[in-house]
C-alpha positions as CSV (number, residue, x, y, z in Angstrom):
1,X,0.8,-11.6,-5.2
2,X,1.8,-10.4,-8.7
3,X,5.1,-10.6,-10.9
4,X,7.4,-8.5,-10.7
5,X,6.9,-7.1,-14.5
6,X,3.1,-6.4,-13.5
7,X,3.8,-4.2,-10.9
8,X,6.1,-2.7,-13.1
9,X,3.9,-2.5,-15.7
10,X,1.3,-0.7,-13.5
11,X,4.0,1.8,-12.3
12,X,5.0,2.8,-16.0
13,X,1.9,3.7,-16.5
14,X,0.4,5.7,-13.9
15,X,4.1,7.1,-13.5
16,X,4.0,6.1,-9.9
17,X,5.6,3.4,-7.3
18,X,3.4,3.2,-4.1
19,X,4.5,2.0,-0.9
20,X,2.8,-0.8,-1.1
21,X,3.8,-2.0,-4.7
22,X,7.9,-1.0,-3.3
23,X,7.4,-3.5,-0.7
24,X,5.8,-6.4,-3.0
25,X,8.6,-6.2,-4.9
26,X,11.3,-6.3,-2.2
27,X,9.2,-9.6,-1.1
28,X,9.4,-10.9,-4.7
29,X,12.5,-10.2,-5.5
30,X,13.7,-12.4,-2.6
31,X,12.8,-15.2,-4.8
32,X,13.8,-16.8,-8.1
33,X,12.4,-15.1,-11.1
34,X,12.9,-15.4,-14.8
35,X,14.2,-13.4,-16.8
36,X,11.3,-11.2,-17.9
37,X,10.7,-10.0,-14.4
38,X,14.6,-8.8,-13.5
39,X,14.6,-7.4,-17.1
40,X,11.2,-5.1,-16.0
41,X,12.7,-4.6,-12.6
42,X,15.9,-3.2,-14.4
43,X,13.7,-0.9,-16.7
44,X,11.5,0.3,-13.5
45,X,14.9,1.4,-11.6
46,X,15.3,3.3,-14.8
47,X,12.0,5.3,-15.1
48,X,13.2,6.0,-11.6
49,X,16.7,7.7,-11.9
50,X,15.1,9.6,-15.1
51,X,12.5,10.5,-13.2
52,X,9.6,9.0,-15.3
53,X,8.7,7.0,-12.3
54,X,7.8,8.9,-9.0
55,X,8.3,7.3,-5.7
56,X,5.4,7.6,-2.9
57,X,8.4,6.7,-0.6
58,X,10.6,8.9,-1.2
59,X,8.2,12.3,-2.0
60,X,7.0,10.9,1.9
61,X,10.3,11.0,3.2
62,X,11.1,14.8,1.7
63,X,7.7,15.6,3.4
64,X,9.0,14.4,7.1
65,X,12.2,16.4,6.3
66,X,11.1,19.7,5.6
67,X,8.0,19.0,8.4
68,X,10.8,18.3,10.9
């Protein structure tokens, strides 16, 4: 499993947060981590609210809504 700043890293760049990459995070951020990686994790939930980071999660969850 990576850091938290990789996956972070890797989201800020292809402007995307899979599923997969939301749940290694929940799982790493259930342990300790330095500084570094709450500091990425803290610029990640940025890119997020600005919109700069799209969520597979939640773009799935509009889908089942307007499917339903």
């Amino acid at each position: 499993m990576g850091r938290i700043r990789d996956l972070v890293q890797q989201a800020l760049m292809t402007g995307y947060l899979t599923v997969a990459a939301e749940e290694q995070l929940r799982s790493l951020l259930q342990s300790k981590n330095d500084p570094e990686d709450l500091t990425a994790f803290m610029t990640l939930q940025q890119a997020a609210m600005e919109g700069v980071v799209k969520q597979e999660s939640r773009e799935l969850a509009c889908l089942q809504r307007v499917s339903s």
